[in-house]
C-alpha positions, -999 to 999 in steps of 0.1 A, spaced: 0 0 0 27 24 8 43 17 -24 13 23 -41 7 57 -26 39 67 -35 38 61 -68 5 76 -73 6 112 -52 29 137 -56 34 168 -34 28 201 -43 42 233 -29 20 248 -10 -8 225 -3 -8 204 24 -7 165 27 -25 140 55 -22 105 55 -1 77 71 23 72 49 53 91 46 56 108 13 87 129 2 90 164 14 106 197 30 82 196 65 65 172 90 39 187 106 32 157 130 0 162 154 5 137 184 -24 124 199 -16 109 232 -32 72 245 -62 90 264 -77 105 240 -69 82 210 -83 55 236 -113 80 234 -116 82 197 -112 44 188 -138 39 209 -162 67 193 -155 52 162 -158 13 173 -118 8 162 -96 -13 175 -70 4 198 -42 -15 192 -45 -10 159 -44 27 165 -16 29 186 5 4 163 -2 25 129 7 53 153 41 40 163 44 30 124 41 67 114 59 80 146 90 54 131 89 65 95 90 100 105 123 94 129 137 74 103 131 104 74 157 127 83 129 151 73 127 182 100 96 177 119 72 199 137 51 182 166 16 197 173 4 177 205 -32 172 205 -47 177 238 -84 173 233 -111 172 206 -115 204 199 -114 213 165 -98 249 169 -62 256 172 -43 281 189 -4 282 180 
């Protein structure tokens, strides 16, 4: 699957990307999402947790092993506004 994204999207300067895989670029913008509340969305959306928290640790992984500079937004709550 990876692969296949890859191959198919390409980046484009100025518009922003989200997904969970790792495509080639200048910035990370990664928004963390501790265990609470990714514990509390899982189960809002009947998902497994595990899963979460393994595609989590996936992503966290690729993004170490980029070398790509990264920005980490924490996410504290559900909120959808955003105050830098």
């Amino acid at each position: 699957m990876n692969e296949l994204v890859r191959n198919k999207l390409s980046i484009k300067p100025g518009i922003p990307m989200f997904g969970t895989v790792l495509l080639e670029c200048d910035l990370i913008v990664y928004l963390h999402i501790n265990d609470e509340l990714l514990l509390e969305r899982t189960k809002l959306r009947n998902a497994d947790f595990g899963n979460a928290k393994g595609m989590q640790m996936k992503i966290e992984s690729e993004i170490r092993n980029s070398g790509i500079d990264t920005i980490t937004l924490e996410v504290m709550d559900n909120r959808k506004k955003v105050t830098l």
